[in-house]
N, C-alpha and C positions, 0 to 999 in steps of 0.2 A: 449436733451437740453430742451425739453419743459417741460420735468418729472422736471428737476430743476429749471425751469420757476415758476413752478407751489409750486416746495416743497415752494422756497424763498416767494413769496407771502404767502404762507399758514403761514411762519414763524412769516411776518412781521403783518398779521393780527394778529397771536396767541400771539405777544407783545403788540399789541393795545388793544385790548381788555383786557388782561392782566393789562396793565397799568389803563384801564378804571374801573376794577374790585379792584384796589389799590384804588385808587382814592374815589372809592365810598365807599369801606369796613375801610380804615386807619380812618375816623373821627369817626364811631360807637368804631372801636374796643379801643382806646383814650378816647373815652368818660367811657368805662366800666373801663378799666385800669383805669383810676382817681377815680371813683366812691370806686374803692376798695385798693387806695392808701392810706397811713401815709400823715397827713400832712406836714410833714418836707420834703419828696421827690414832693407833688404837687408846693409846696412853691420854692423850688429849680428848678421848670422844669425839673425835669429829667423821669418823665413819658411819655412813646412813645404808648406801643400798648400792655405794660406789665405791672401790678402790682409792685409798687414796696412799699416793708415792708408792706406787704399784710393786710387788716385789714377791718371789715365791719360798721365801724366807724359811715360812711355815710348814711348808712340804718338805722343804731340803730335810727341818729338824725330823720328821716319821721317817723320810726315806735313807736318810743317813746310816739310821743306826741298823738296816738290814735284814733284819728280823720280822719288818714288817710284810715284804713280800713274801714271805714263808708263811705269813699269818692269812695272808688274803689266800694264797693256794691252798691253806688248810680247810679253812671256809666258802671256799668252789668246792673241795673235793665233798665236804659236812651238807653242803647245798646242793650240789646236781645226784649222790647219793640217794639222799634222803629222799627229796623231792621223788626221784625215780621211785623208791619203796615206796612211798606214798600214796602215789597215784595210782601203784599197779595193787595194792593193796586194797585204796578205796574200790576201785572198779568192781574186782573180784568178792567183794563184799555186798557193795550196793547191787550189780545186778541180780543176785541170786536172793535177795531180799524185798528187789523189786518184783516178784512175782508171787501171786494172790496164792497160790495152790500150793507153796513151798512147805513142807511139812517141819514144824515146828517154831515157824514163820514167828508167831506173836512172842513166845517166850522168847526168843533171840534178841529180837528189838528191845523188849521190856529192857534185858540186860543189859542193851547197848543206853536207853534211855536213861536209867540207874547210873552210869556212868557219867554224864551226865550233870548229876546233882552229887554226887557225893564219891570221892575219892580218898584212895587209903592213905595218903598224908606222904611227905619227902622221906623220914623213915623209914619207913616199911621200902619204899623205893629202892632207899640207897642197900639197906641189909640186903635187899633182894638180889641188886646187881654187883655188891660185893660176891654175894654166897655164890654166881655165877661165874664170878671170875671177870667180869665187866669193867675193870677200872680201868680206869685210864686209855680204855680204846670208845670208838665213837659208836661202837654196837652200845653201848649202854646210852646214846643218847639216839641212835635211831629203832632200833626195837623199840620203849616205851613212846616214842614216837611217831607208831607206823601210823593210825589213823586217826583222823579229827572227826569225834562223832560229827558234829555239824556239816563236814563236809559230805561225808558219807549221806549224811540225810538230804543233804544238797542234790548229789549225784544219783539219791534211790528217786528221788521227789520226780528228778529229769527222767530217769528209763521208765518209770509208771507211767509218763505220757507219753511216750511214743505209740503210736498204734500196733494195736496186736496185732494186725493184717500183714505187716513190711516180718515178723518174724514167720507166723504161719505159713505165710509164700513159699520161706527162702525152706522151711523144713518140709514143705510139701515135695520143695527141688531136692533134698537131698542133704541139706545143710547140715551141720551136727551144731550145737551148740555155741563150741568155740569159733567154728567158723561165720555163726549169725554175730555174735558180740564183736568179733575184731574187723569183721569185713561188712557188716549192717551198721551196729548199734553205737559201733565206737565214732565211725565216720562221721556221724549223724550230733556225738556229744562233743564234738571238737567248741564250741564255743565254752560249753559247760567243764571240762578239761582244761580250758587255756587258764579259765579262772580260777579253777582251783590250782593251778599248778601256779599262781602267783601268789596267791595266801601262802601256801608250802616252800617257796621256795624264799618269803620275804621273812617268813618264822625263822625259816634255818640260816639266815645272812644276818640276822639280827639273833641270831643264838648266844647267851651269857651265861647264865643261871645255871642251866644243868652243866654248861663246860667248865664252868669255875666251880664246880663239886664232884664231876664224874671224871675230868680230865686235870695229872697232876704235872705230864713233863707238859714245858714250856713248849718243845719243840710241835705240840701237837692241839699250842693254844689258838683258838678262835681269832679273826678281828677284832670283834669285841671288846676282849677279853685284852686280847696287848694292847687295843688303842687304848682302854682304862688305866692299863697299867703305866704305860708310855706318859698318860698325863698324869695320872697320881703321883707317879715318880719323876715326874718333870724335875729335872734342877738347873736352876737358873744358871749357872755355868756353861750345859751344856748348848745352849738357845746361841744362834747364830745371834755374832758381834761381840763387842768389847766386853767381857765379863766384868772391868773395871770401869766401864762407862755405860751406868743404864742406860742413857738415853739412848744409848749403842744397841741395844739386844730387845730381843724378839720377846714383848712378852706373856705368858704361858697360856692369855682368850687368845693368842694370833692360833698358837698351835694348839687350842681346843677345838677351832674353826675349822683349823685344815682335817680333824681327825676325822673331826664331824663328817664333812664334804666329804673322804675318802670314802665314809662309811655309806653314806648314802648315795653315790655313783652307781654305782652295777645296778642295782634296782632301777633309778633314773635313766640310765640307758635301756634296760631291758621293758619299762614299763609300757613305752609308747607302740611298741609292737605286738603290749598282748593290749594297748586300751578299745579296741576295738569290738574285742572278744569278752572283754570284762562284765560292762554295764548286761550287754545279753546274755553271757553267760550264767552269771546269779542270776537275773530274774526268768530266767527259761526253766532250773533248776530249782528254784523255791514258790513258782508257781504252777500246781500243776494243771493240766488239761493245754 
């Protein structure tokens, strides 16, 4: 009885979840399906999670106009940047933090915690990086971007557990400091690393906001930023097929589909390689001991 106690629960979890796992996957796979529809079957609704009159329509209309590859290399260069300043920032923060004897230790934090809770508003931002000379280059959107308190606290949370023993050794051998962090301490945070370099590097691929205020020539726009544009300014002219035959042309959900999916690619590809590192990386890092 309890062996069937136990199968039935196990069952009715494995539907939940199940259904949780529909739930989450039916809107992507919908979105691709349209992306690679006709438009005579998107205009019909009869697109669920399947292609229907298969056709890359929607791609042609991003990749036509040209501009869009220049916009994805803006946004590698805004991503593997940043991401780099990032990480080498958190490190160099969080380790010298992570240690109990650090003189001035508590009021640092405080300031960093204050951060936190209360910020000086877009304002004060923009004067700031105007009065710098900051517009229109990506220093104004990677400096106030160098670190994420929470990730910092992520990465202090991970070097307070390490034992004190594997440092003491290495300076009893001789070690200087830099050489314990980059050849002990770092080796040792690579799961905790992998995951924060995916938070960081998903923030800067999906970067909008500050590029549509800090950034004015076109040639130095985000994906983002031109795929909204690209769809905002959609004209129905331009949409592959008969401009004088709707039933002819592509219309403007095929190529909100394809923008989408463009967008979301590189992260999709790059995900599966850190998913490993992910789930252990955060919990090694926000639990300590």
């Amino acid at each position: 009885m309890a062996f069937r106690k136990g199968s039935v629960s196990r069952g009715i979890l494995y539907l939940f979840l199940a259904a949780c796992t529909f739930t989450t996957v039916f809107p992507f796979l919908n979105v691709l399906a349209v992306s690679f529809s006709s438009g005579e079957a998107i205009r019909a609704g009869s697109v669920s999670i399947w292609p229907k009159d298969f056709t890359w329509d929607a791609y042609r209309n991003l990749i036509d106009d040209g501009q869009l590859f220049v916009a994805m290399r803006n946004t590698a260069l805004m991503t593997v940047v940043g991401t780099s300043l990032n990480i080498l920032v958190t490190v160099m923060a969080a380790y010298p933090l992570s240690k109990a004897d650090l003189r001035g230790r508590g009021p640092v934090l405080g300031m960093i915690v204050f951060t936190m809770l209360f910020g000086g508003g877009l304002i004060p931002q923009f004067l700031l990086i105007k009065s710098l000379g900051l517009m229109n280059s990506y220093w104004a959107l990677w400096l106030p971007g160098l670190i994420s308190t929470y990730n910092l606290f992520v990465l202090k949370t991970f070097f307070e557990g390490l034992p004190s023993e594997l440092e003491e050794s290495a300076s009893i051998d001789g070690a200087k400091d830099w050489t314990v962090l980059v050849r002990i301490v770092l080796p040792l945070a690579l799961p905790v690393l992998a995951a924060l370099t995916l938070f960081y590097a998903v923030g800067w691929w999906n970067a909008y906001y500050g590029v549509l205020i800090f950034i004015k020539s076109s040639t130095k726009m985000s994906l983002m930023v031109k795929l909204y544009q690209m769809i905002d300014n959609l004209d129905p002219a331009l949409l592959i097929g008969d401009p004088t035959n709707v039933s002819d042309t592509l219309p403007p959900e095929g190529v909100r589909a394809g923008a989408a999916m463009l967008a979301a690619l590189p992260i999709l590809l790059i995900y599966p390689f850190l998913q490993k590192y992910f789930v252990k990386g955060v919990l090694m890092g926000s639990v300590k001991g």
